[in-house]
N, C-alpha and C positions, 0 to 999 in steps of 0.2 A: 740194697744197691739200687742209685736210678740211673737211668739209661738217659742221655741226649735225642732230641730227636735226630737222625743222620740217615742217610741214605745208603744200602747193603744192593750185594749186586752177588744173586745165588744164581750157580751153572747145575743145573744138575744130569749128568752124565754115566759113563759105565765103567767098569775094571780098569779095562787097558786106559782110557784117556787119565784116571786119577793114577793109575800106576806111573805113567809118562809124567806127568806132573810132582809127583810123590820123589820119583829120582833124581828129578830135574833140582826139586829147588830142599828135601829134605837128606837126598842119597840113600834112598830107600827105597829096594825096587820090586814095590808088592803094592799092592790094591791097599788101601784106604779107606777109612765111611767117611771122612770129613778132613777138608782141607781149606784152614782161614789167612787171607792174608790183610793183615791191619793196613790203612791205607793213614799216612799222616796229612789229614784234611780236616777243614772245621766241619763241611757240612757230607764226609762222606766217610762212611767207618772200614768200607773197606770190600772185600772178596768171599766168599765161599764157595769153593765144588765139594758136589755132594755127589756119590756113586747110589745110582739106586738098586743096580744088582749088589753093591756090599751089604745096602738098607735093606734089602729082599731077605737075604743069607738071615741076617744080623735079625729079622722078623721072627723069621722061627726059632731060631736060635734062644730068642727073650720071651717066645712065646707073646705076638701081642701084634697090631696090624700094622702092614706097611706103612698105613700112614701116620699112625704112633710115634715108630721108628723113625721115617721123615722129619716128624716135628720133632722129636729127643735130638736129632743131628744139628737141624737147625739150632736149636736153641745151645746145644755145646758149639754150635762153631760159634755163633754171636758173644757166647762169653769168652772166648780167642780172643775175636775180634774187640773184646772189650778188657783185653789183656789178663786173663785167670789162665791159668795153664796146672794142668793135674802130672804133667814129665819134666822130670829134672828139676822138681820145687820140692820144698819140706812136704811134709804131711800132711801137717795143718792149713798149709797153703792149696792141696791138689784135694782134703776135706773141703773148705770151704767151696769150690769149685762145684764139687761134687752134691752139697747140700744146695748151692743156687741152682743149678740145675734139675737139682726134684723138685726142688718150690714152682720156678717157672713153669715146670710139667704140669705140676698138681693145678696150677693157676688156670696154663690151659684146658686142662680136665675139663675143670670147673665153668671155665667160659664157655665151650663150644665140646660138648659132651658126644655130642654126635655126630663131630666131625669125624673121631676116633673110633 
């Protein structure tokens, strides 16, 4: 998959702000780790809030560090924002999702080993 160059505009925030958002625009009214919204622009792809108390939780929980976590959110809300969706799609479609998403992980591993 290649990506465009485009310009992304991450919030990143706590519970209650992604919960208030989370109702607002999904009708769902519970905390979140990632919320993207596709913006129809040539040179701008779009939104994400990111909770970093969800990303805290969600740390321990995978066993791995906040900032791990962090980059694992970003990199699922950017394939949102670049139209893959793993709810309310076949299988194969919320698989494929799910294997770009470890590549890109793995990719970043490999780049920047010690950010993580």
């Amino acid at each position: 998959m290649e990506f465009d160059e485009k310009e992304v505009t991450v919030l990143f925030t706590d519970n209650d702000e992604i919960q208030e958002l989370n109702e607002a625009f999904r009708k769902k009214n519970k905390p979140t780790d990632v919320l993207s919204f596709p913006m129809p622009d040539d040179d701008y792809l779009g939104d994400m809030v990111i909770s970093v108390e969800k990303a805290e939780s969600q740390s321990i929980t995978f066993e791995c560090s906040l900032q791990e976590e962090l980059v694992r959110l970003l990199i699922h809300g950017f394939l949102h924002l670049n139209g893959l969706d793993h709810v309310g799609v076949p299988r194969n479609e919320a698989a494929k999702m799910r294997r770009i998403e470890k590549k890109l992980m793995q990719d970043f591993k490999e780049k920047w080993p010690t950010w993580l």
